[in-house]
C-alpha positions as CSV (number, residue, x, y, z in Angstrom):
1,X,6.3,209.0,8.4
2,X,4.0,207.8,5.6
3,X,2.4,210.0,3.5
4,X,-1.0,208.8,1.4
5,X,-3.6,209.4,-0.7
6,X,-5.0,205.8,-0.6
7,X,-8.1,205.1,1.3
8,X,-9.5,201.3,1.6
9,X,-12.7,199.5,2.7
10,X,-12.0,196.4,3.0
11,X,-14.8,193.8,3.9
12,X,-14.8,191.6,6.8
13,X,-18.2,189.9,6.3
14,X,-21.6,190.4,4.1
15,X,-24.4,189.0,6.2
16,X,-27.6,188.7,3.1
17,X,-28.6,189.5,-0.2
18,X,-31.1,190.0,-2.8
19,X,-33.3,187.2,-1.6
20,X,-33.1,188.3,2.1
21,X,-35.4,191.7,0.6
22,X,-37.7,189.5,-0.8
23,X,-38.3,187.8,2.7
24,X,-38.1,190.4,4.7
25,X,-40.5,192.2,2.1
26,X,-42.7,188.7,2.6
27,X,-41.8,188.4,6.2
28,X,-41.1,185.2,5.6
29,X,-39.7,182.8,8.2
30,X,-37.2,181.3,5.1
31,X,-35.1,183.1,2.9
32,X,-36.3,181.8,-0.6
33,X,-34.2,180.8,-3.2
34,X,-33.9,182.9,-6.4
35,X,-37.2,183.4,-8.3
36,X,-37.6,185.2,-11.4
37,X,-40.0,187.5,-9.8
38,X,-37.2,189.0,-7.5
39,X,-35.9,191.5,-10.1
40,X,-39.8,192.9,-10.4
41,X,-40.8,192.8,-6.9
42,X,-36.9,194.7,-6.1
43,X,-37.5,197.2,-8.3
44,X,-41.2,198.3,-7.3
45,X,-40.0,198.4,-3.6
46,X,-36.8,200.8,-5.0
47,X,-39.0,202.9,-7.3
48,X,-41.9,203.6,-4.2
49,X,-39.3,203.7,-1.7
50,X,-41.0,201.2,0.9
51,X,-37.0,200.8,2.6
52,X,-37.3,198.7,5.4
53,X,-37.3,195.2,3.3
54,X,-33.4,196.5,2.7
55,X,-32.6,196.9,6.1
56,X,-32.9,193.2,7.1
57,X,-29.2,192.5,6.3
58,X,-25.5,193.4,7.2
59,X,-22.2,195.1,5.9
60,X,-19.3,195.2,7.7
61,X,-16.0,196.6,7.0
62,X,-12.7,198.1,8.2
63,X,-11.9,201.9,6.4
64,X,-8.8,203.5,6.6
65,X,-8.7,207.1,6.3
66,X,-8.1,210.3,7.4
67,X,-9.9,212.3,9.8
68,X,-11.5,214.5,7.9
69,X,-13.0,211.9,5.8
70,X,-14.5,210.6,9.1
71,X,-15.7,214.2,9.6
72,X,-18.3,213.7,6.9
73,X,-18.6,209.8,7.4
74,X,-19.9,210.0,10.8
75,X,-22.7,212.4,9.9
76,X,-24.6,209.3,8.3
77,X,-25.7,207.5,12.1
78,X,-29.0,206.2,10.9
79,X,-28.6,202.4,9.7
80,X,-24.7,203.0,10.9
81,X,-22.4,201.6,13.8
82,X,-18.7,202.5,14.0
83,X,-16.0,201.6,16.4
84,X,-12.7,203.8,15.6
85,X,-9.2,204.0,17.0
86,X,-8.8,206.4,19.9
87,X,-5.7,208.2,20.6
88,X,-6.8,208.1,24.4
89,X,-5.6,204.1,24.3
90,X,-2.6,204.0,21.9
91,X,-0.4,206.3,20.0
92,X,-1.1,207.1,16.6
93,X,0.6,205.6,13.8
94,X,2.7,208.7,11.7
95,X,0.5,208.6,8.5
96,X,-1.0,211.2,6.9
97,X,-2.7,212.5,3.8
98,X,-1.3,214.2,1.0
99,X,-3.1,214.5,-2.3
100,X,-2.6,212.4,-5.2
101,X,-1.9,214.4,-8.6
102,X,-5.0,213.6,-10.2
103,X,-7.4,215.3,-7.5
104,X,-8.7,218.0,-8.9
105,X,-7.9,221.3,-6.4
106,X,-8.1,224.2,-7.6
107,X,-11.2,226.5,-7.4
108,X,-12.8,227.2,-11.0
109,X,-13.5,230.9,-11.9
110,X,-17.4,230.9,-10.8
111,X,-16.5,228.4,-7.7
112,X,-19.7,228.2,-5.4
113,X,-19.9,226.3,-2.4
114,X,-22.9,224.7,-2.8
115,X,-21.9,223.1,-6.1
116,X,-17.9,223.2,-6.2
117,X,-15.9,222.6,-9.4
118,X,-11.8,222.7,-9.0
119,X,-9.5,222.0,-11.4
120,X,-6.1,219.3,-11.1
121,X,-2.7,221.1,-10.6
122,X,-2.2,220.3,-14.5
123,X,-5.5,221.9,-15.7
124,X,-4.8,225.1,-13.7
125,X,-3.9,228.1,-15.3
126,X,-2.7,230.6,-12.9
127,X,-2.3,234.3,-14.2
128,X,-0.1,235.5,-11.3
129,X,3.0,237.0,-13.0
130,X,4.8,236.4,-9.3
131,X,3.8,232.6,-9.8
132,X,7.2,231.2,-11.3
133,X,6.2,227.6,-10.5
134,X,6.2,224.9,-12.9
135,X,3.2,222.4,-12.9
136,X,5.6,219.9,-11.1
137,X,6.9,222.2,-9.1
138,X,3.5,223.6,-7.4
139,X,2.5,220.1,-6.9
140,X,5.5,219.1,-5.4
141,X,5.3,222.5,-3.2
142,X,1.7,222.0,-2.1
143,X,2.7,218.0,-0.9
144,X,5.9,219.8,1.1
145,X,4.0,222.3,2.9
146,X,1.7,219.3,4.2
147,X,4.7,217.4,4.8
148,X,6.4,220.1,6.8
149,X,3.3,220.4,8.8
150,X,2.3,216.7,9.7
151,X,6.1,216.1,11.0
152,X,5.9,219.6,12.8
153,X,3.3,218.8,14.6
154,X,3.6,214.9,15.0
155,X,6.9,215.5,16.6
156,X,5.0,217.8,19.2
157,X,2.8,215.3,20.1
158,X,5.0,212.5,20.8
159,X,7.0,215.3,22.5
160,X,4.3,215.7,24.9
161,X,3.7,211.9,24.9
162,X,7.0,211.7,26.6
163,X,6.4,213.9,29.4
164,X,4.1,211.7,30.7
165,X,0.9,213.7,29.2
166,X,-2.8,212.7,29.1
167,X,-3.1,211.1,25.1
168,X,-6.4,212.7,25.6
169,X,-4.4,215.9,25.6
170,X,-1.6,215.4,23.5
171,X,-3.3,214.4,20.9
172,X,-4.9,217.9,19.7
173,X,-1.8,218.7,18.8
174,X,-2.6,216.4,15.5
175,X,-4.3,217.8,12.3
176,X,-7.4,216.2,10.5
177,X,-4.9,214.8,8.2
178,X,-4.0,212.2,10.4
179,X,-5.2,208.7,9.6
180,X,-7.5,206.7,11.6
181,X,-9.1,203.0,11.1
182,X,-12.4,202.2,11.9
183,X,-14.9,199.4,12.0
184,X,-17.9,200.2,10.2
185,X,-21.3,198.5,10.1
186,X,-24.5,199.1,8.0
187,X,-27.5,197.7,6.6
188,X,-28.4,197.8,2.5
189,X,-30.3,201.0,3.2
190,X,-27.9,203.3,4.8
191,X,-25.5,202.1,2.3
192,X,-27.4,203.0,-0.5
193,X,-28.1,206.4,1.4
194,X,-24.3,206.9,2.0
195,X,-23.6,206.0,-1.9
196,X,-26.5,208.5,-3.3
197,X,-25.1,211.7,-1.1
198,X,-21.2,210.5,-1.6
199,X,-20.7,209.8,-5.1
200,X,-21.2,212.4,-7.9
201,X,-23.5,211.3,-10.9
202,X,-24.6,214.0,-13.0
203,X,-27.5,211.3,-14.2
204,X,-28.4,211.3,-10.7
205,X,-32.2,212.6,-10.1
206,X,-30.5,214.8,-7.0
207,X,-26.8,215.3,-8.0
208,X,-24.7,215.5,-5.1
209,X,-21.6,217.6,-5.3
210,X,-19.3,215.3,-2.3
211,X,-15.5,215.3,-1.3
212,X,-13.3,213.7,-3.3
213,X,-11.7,211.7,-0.9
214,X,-15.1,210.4,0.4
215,X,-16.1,209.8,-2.9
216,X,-13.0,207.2,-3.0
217,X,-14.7,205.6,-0.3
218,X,-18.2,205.9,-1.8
219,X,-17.2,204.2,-4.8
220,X,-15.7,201.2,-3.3
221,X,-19.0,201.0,-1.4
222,X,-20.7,200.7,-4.3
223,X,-18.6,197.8,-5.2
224,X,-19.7,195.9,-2.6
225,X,-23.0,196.6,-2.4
226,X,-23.1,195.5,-6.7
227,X,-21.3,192.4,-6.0
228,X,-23.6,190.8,-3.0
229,X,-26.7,192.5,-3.8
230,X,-26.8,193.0,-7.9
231,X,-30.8,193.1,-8.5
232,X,-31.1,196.1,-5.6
233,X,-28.3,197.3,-6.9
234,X,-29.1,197.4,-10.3
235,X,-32.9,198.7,-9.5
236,X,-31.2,201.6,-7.2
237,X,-29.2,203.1,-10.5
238,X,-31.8,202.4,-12.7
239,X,-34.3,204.6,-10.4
240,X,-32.3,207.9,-10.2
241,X,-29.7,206.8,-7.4
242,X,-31.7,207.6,-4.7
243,X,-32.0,205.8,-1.6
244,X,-35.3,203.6,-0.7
């Protein structure tokens, strides 16, 4: 059994760039080379939201991750394709997510759901007099009790793997804390779209409040996008973070 905090997006291919907006912005039959009127023309279509000019392009990518990161992932289907593993066709591989120490966990005093705040397992104060844990200790307890769980329940399913039953089947016995890897495909749009709702700026003109671990995936995102596409890039931060 593995047990992981990591989650990666790792890019197979980058189909475009900045100059691919500026022809399909021109519908041109040629994409043009760069022009020192690309930054301008970017950054009107960014600032007055006309999107379509940055959907004429292509991300694609592999992401490992656990399931209930691909809970929230999959909501985003417009501008999206994804192709997963399915534990109808093969058995799942024994890895599973445990948090990494710096993830902050705990709930904050006036904790609300719609904006949550938690605090890491060293900035927690707990004032439970029964609470005899030591920092280390209660992290190291919270990482067992996953642990205990994931083999629990791993060892049912390939259990029931062994008796010959349906994966379909046997695989409920599995918690969202399994990993899964998927291809995913998007255009500069949805990406952008996906990086404003998944990645917390409090600069942002709508400040979004997302999982940590799909921030993690967010952020390395964003990487790719400011690497092959730096003027929309630049042009979507510079206009609030919000999607075209």
């Amino acid at each position: 059994m593995i047990l992981t905090s990591e989650i990666t997006v790792d890019v197979i291919d980058v189909t475009g760039n900045d100059q691919y907006v500026i022809a399909a912005m021109k519908t041109m039959k040629e994409v043009p080379h760069p022009d020192a009127s690309d930054r301008g023309r970017i950054r009107y279509l960014m600032e007055h939201r006309h999107g379509t000019p940055f959907e004429h392009n292509c991300i694609i990518m592999v992401v490992h991750a656990p399931i209930f990161v691909w809970r929230e992932w999959h909501r985003h289907r417009i501008g999206f394709s994804y192709n997963e593993e399915s534990a109808r066709y093969k058995v799942l591989d024994p890895v599973f997510f445990v948090p990494d120490r710096q993830r902050p966990m705990f709930k904050v005093d006036d904790w609300k759901p719609g904006r949550p705040k938690f605090l890491t397992v060293d900035e927690f104060k707990h004032d439970n007099a029964n609470d005899l844990l030591t920092t280390d200790e209660k992290y190291v307890a919270i990482c067992a009790d996953m642990r205990d769980s994931y083999e629990e329940s791993y060892a049912t399913y390939k259990k029931q793997l062994a008796r010959g039953l349906d994966p379909g089947l046997a695989r409920d016995n599995l918690p969202v804390g399994i990993y899964s890897s998927c291809w995913v495909t998007c255009n500069l749009r949805s990406a952008l779209a996906f990086i404003s709702l998944r990645t917390h700026e409090p600069a942002a003109k709508y400040v979004s409040y997302p999982l940590y671990e799909i921030e993690r995936a967010g952020r390395q995102l964003e990487i790719i996008v400011a690497e092959h596409f730096p003027l929309c890039y630049e042009a979507f931060c510079d206009f609030g973070r919000v999607g075209p």
